[in-house]
N, C-alpha and C positions, 0 to 999 in steps of 0.2 A: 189636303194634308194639314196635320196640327204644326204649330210653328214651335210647341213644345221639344225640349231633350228629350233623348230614346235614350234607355239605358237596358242592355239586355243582365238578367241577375240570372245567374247559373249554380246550382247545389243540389245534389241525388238528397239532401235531407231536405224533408216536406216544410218541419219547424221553419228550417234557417232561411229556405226559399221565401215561405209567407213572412216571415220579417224583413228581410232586404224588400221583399216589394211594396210593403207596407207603410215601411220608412222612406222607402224614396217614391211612394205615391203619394204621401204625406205632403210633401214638398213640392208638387207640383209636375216631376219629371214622369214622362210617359215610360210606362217600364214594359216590356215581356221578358217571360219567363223561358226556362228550359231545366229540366232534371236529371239532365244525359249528357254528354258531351259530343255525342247524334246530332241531339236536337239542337244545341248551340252551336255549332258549327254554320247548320242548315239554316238556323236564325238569323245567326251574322251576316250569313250570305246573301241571303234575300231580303234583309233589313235594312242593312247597313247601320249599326245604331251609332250614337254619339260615342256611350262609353259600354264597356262589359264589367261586370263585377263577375269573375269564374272563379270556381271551388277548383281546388289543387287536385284534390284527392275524390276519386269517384269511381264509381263502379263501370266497366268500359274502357271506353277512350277516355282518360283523367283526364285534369287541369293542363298538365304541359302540354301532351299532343294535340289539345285543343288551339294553344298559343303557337306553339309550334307551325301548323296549318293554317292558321289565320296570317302570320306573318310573312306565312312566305305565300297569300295570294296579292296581286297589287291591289286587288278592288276592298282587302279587309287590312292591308298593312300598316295602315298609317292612324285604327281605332284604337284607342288609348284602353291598355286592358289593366285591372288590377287583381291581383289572385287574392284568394281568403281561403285560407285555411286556419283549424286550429294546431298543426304541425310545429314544434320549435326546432326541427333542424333548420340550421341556417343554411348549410348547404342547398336542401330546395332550395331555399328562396332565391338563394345564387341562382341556381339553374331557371330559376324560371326567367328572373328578371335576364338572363343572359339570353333566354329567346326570344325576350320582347317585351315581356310587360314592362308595366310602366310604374308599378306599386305593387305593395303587398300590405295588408290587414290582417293581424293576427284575431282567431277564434277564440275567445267568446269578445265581438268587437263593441266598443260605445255606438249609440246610434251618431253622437255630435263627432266622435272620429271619420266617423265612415262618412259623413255627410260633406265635413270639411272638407275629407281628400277628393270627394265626388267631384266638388263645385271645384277645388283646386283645377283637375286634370280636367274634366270636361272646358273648364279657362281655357287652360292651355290651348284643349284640342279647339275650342273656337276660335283660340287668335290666328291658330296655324292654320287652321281653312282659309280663315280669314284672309291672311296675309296671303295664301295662295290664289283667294280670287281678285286680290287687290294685283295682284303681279299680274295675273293673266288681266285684269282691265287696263293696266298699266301697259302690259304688252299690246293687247287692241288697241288703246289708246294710243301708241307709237308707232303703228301700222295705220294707225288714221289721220296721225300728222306728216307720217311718209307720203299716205297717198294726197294729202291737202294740199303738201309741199310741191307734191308733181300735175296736182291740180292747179294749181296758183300759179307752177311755171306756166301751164298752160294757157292759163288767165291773163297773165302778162304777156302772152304770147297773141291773145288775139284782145285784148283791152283795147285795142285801136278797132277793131270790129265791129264789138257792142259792149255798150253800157252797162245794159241789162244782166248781162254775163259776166261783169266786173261787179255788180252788185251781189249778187247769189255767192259771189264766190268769196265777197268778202265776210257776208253773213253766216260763210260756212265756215269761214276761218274763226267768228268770234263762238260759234257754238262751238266748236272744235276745244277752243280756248276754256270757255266753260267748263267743258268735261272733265279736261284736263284740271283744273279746279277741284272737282268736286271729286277727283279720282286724289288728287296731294292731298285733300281736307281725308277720303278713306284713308290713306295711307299713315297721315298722322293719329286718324284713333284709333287704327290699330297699334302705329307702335305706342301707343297711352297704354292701352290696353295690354300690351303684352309687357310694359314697364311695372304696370301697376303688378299684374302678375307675378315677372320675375323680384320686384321690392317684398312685397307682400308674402312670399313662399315660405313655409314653416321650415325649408328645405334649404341648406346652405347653396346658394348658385355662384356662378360668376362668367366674366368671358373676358377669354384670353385671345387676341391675336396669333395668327396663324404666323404670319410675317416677324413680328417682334420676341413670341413668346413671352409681350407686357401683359397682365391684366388691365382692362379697358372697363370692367366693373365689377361692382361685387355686391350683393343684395344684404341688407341687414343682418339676417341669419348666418351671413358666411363671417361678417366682422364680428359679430356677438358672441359666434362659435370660436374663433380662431385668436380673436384678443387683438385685431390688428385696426388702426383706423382705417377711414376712407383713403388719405393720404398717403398712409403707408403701405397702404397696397397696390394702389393705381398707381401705372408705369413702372412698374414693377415686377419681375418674374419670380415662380414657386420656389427657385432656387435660389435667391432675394431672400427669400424671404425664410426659407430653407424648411418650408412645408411640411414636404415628404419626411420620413421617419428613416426611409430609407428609398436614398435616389434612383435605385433599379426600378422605383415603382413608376417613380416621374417616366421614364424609358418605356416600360412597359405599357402603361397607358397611352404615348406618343406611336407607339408599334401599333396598338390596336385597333387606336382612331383612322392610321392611316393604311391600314390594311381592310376597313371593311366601312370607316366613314362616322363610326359611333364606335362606342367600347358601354357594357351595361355590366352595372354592380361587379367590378371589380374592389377586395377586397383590402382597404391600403391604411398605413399605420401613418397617423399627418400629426406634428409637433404644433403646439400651440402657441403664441407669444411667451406667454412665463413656462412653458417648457414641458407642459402638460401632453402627453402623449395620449392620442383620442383612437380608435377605430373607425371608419367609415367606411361605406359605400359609395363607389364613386362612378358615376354613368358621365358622359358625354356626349354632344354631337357637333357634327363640322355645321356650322350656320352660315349665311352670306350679310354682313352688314356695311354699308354704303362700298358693295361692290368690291367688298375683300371680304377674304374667308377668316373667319374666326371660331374657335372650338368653346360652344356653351358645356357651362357643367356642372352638375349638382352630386353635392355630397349631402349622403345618411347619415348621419351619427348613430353609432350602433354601441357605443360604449355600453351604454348601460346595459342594453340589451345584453352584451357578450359577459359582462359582468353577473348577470343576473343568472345566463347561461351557464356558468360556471359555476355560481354557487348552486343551480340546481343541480349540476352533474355531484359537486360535494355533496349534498345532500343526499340524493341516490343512491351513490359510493355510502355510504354512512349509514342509510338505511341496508342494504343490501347489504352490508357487514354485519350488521342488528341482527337482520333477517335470517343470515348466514350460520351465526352464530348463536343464535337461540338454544337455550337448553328445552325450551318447550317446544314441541310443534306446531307450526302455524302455517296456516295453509291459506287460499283464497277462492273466494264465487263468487258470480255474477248473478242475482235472481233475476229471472228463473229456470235459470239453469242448472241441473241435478246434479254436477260434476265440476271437481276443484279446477280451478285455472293455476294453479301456481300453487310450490309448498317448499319449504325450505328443506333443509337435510335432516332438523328433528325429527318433521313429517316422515320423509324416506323411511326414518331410522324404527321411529314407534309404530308404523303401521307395517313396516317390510318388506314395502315396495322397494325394487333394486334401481332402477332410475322415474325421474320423473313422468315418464311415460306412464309406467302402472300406478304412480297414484293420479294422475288427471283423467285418466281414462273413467275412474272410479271415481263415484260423489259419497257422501254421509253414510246413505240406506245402505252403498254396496261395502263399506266398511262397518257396519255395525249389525247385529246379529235383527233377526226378523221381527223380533219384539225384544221393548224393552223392561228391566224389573216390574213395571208399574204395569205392564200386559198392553201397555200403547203401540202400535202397527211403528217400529222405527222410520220408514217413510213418511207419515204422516206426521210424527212428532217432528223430525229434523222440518219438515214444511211449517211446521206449526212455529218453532222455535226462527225459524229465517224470518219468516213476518213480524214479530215480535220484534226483533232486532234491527230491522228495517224502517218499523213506526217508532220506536223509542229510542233508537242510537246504539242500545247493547244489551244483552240478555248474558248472565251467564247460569250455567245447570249442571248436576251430575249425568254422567251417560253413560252407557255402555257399549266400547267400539270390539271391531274386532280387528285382526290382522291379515294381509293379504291370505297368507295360508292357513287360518283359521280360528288360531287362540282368541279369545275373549279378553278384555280388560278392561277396569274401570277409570272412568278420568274424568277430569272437570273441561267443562268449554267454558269461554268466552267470545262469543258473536260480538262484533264492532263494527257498525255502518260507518264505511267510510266515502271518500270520492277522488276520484283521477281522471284527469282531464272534463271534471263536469259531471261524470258519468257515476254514480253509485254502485257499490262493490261492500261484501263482507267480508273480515278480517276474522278467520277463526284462531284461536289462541287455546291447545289440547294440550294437558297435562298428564301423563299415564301416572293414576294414585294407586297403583295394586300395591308398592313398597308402603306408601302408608297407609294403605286396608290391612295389610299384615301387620306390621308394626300397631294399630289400633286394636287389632286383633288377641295381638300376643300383649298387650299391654292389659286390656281387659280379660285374657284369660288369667293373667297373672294376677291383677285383685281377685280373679275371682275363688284364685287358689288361695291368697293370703287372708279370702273371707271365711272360704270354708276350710282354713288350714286352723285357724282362730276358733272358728265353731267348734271344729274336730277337737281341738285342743283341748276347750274348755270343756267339752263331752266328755273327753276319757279323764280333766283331773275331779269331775264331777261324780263317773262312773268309778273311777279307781279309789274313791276315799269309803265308799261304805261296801265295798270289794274286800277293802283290806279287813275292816270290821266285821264282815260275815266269816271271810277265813280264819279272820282268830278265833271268830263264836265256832266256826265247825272245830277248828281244829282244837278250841280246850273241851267242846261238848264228847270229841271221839275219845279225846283221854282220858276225861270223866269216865266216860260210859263204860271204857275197860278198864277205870276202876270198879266201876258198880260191876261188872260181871264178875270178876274175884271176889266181891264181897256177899253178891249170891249165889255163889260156890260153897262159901264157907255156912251161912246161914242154910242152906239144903241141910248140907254136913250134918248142922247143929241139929237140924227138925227130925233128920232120921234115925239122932242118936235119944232124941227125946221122948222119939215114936218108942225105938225102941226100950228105953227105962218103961213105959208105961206112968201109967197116973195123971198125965196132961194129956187128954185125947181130944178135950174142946180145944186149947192150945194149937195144936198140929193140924186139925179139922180148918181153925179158923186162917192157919197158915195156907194150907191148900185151895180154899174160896178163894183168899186174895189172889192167888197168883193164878187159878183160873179166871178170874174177874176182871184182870188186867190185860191175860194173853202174855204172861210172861217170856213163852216159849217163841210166840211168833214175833216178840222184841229181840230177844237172844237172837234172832235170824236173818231180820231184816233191816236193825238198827243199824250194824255196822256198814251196809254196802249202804245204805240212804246217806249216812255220815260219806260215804267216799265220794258218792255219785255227786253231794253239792261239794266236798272239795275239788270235785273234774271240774264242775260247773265256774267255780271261784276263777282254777285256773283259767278254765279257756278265756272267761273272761277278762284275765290280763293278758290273758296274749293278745287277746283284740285290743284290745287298749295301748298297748306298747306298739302293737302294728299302729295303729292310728296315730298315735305319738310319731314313731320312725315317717310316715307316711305324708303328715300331716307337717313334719320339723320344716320351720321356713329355712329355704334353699340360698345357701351362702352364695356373697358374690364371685369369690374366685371357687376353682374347681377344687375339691379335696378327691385324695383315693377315696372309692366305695366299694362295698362289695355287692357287685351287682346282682349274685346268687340272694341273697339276702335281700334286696331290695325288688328282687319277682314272690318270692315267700312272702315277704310282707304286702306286696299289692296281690297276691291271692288270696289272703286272708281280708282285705278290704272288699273286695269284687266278689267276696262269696256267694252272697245276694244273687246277683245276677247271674252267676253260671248254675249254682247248685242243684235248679229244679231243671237245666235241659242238658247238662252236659256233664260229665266227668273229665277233671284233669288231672293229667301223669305229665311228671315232671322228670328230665334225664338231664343234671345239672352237674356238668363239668367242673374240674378242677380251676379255678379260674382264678386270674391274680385281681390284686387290687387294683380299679381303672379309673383315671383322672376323670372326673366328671361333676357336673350336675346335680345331685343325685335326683333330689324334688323337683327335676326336669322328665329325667328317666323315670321318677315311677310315675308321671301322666303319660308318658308316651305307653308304657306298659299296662295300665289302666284303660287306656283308649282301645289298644288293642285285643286286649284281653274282652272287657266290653263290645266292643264288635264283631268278637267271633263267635261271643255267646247268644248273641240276637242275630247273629247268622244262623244259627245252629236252631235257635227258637223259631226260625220262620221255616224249617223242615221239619221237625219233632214235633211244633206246635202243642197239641193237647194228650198224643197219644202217649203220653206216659213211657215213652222209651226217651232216651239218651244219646247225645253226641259225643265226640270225643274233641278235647280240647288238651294238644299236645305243647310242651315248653321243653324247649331245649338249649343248652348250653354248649362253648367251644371254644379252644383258645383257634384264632385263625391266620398263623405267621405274627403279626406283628398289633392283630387287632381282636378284640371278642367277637363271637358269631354270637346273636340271639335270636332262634326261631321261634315263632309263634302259628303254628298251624289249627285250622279249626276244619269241623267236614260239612262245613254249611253249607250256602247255597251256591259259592263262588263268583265272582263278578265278572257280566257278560263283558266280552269283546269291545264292543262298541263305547260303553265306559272307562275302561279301563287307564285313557289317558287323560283324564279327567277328575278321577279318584283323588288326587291331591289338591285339584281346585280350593281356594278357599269357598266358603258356602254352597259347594257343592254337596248333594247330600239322594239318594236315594229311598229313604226314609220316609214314614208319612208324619205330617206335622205334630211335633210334639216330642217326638224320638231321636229326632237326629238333628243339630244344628249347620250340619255340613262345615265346621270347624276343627272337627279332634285329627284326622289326619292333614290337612296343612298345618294346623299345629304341630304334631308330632313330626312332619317331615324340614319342620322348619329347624326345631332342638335338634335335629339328629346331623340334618346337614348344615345347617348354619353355625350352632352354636357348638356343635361338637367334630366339626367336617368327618361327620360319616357320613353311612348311605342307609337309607330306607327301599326296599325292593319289594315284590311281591313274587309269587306264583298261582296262578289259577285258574281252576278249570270248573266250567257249570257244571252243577249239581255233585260235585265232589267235596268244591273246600279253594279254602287261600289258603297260601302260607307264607307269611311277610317276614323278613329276614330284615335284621338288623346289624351294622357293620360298626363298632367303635373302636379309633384307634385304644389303645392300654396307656399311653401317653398320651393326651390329647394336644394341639397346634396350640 
């Protein structure tokens, strides 16, 4: 057998395991391993090694039940065990060292910590063999000076007998002597040995008398801890000294020791010389020194620890208010795992999960629609994006989620690599932007009306200045002309009275050519309706131009009355274009009062709609030269205007229908449709005027979208 240390290292992690044995083969100690708390059990037993290094926490039989078991066999009781875990409750640690260990090591541990404490306790555990074989050689050794003793009597008992036998027995007496010798010389390096230990210890110790309740010593660390000299502690009791923080604990410890012979890691508050209140850990045990009983005892300082303890519980508390409180969503994974661990209540609230259960159950892919804008497999991208944020620390992108029961929305992420307890985790941080798609939306629809409101503008003061100029030329050329027709009235007159005088007959001749030559008759006929036909023309023309002006006027900030009859006439007259060639519209326009509104709001929503009943109507009529019907109707309705808008187009199927007000949603083929005029529209109608936008429809019949505005608006 090697005369080396055994030290058995126990941990279910493969890493942790090949480091403890690594580090302490390094060193020269014989180590076996175990990754179970089976197989350490089984090890210890049949081992028996010096010291155990056991993980807390494992899969099975854990750390405790393993100490637990160990303690209470006599052949494994007395091996000095130390737990390692990365755990900060302190509580374990209580419980464990309350079963027996003898130490604990917090995870992620220094290799020079773990080694110190190694060599510390394995000390210990060798002085206390130690001293247990020096007592049992000490005890033979006293059972061999008994039997010398009764040998010797005998010896004097026949020394009158023979010589020879006075010789043997004296030479028995001086090896006897000898032994004894070299058993006080073991005896004194052990206790060197267990001096140097107990001086040496990083660990407050001391020993108290069982008999006096004096301290009889105290190691460096206990006066360096405590502020007290050597002096002023020896021969002197805790209560002296006034130790304890509170004296029930002096009691309580005195209860424990003497109910089971040790008391381990009980948890006690001890005042310092200048008045410092500390925490510690406090284990004891009953010892025997020169044949009186005395209780050894070391104290942990756990201050800082408990200190340290507490500001991470504040911290926690603080994040977890942060967390709590977040107006954004944020949620947590672990790669590579496809489903959230953890999400605060924005999460709950944007995605529409009702407790935490339905959004961890759910990862990224099963929150967001099957593909994304860009046509990427959203499973694939959200993997694609976790890796990215994993190598670089943080990614952030626009995305497209959706909600538990279905709606779609757009948001920004930010991915943040983070870590907890060692272990690497992403930190998603979701912002639902459909309020600012909208708002971006309505922002650039609105230059884009203030651009084409400008164009409009300068079109009709462009078209209406040589408008006015043609109608004054028609209108002085019509008055002209019926003065010329009374003036070739009277000149007939004149020719038929010259006809008749006779004697100018080349005169009257050369009158007749002319006025065959010119077609004077087919001017008499046609002049005047050509004269009328361009003043219609003139007109119509300002009427379009005054609709485009009305149309086109930029839209005040506060609401004025409008009259809303008036303001459908005028965007019928701009929209003619697009209905004229598939559709006919009849208008049945109520008595209606004047309604607080918008107005350059209302005629895009009525443009919108008007325009897509006509390209509804166009994709049934297409080229056959027939017509649809596109009806407008008017109503006062209790307290608010109705305005219908029905067309008999194609109708919009079932399946879309809740979807229809999406922003960018658009059934259209590219080019045609933006999939923005009804969220627009429904945005003015209920937002900005709290009314309602509604629809009715049925395939291959027709919509017919109703509009509700209070007459007074909020």
């Amino acid at each position: 057998m090697s005369d080396r240390q055994t030290i058995l290292a126990v941990d279910d992690s493969p890493s942790c395991l090949v480091l403890l044995v690594e580090i302490l083969t390094r060193q020269g100690y014989a180590v076996f391993a175990a990754d179970n708390g089976e197989l350490a059990l089984e090890g210890a037993i049949s081992n028996l090694p010096d010291l155990i290094l056991l993980d807390m926490y494992m899969a099975g039989m854990d750390g405790l039940e393993v100490c637990r078991q160990l303690k209470a066999r006599a052949a494994t009781r007395d091996i000095p065990i130390i737990l390692v875990s990365g755990c900060s409750d302190v509580d374990q640690w209580v419980q464990g060292l309350q079963l027996g260990a003898a130490d604990y090591i917090s995870k992620p541990f220094q290799a020079a910590e773990l080694l110190t404490r190694v060599k510390t306790h394995l000390a210990l555990r060798q002085a206390s063999v130690s001293l247990g074989q020096q007592a049992a050689a000490l005890l033979q050794t006293n059972l061999q000076l008994q039997s010398e003793i009764g040998r010797r009597q005998e010896v004097e008992n026949d020394l009158r007998a023979t010589l020879a036998q006075t010789d043997r027995a004296r030479q028995a007496m001086l090896d006897a002597l000898e032994d004894q010798k070299r058993a006080e010389s073991a005896v004194r390096e052990l206790e060197e040995r267990f001096s140097t230990a107990f001086r040496s210890s990083p660990v407050s110790m001391a020993i108290t008398s069982i008999t006096t309740n004096c301290y009889v010593d105290a190691n460096d660390m206990f006066l360096r801890t405590s502020g007290f000299s050597r002096d002023e502690v020896i021969g002197h009791t805790s209560a002296d000294l006034d130790l304890f923080d509170d004296p029930r604990d002096r009691q309580r410890l005195f209860v424990e020791v003497s109910q089971k012979g040790f008391a381990y890691c009980l948890e006690m508050r001890f005042r310092m010389k200048n008045g410092d209140i500390r925490a510690g850990l406090i284990s004891a045990q009953l010892i025997q020194l020169n044949g009186e009983a005395h209780l050894l005892s070391t104290i942990l300082d756990v201050t800082e620890r408990r200190e340290a303890d507490k500001r991470l519980r504040e911290s926690e508390a603080k994040f977890r208010c942060l967390f709590d409180s977040s107006r954004d969503a944020i949620v947590m994974m672990v790669p590579p795992s496809v489903t959230f661990l953890d999400g605060n209540p924005a999460a709950l609230a944007i995605f529409g999960a009702k407790t935490i259960g339905d959004l961890t159950s759910r990862g990224p892919a099963d929150l967001s629609p099957e593909n994304q804008p860009d046509g990427r497999s959203s499973g694939d991208a959200a993997r694609e994006m976790g890796q990215v944020a994993m190598r670089t620390g943080s990614v952030s992108f626009e995305w497209m989620h959706k909600r538990v029961d279905g709606p779609e929305f757009p948001a920004t992420v930010l991915l943040t690599r983070m870590e907890l307890g060692g272990k690497p985790f992403l930190q998603g941080t979701i912002r639902d932007v459909s309020e600012q798609r909208r708002i971006e939306m309505e922002l650039g629809h609105v230059r884009k009306l203030e651009a084409v409101g400008q164009l409009a503008a300068g079109i009709a003061h462009e078209i209406n200045t040589p408008a006015q100029y043609v109608g004054d030329g028609v209108h002085f050329l019509k008055s002209a002309f019926e003065g010329y027709q009374r003036l070739i009235s009277e000149y007939r007159r004149a020719a038929e009275v010259v006809e008749k005088a006779g004697g100018h007959a080349a005169l009257v001749r050369s009158i007749e050519e002319t006025a065959e030559d010119i077609d004077l008759a087919y001017l008499d006929a046609n002049v005047p309706g050509s004269l009328e036909s361009c003043l219609d023309g003139v007109s119509r023309i300002s009427t379009i131009v005054r609709a485009m002006k009305a149309f086109a006027h930029p839209d005040q900030r506060e609401m004025a009355p409008a009259d809303l009859n008036q303001a459908l006439q005028t965007t019928l007259t701009i929209a003619k274009n697009e209905y004229k060639y598939v559709a006919e519209v009849t208008t049945d326009l109520g008595d209606l009062p004047p309604v607080l509104c918008h107005v350059g709001d209302l005629n895009q929503v009525f443009l919108n709609l008007i325009v897509n009943a006509a390209h509804a109507i166009g994709d049934v009529v297409g080229k056959t030269g027939t017509k649809g019907q596109i009806r407008i109707k008017t109503s006062v309705d209790g307290t608010s205007v109705r305005i219908d808008i029905a067309d008999t187009g194609t109708g919009i199927p079932e399946a879309i229908r809740q979807r229809v007000f999406e922003p960018f949603f658009t059934t259209k083929e590219t080019g045609k449709g933006s999939g923005q005029g009804l969220a627009i529209a429904r945005s003015i109608i209920v937002t900005r005027h709290h009314g309602s936008l509604t629809f009715d429809s049925e395939v291959g019949k027709g919509t017919n979208f109703t509009i509700r505005l209070p007459i007074a608006c909020r």
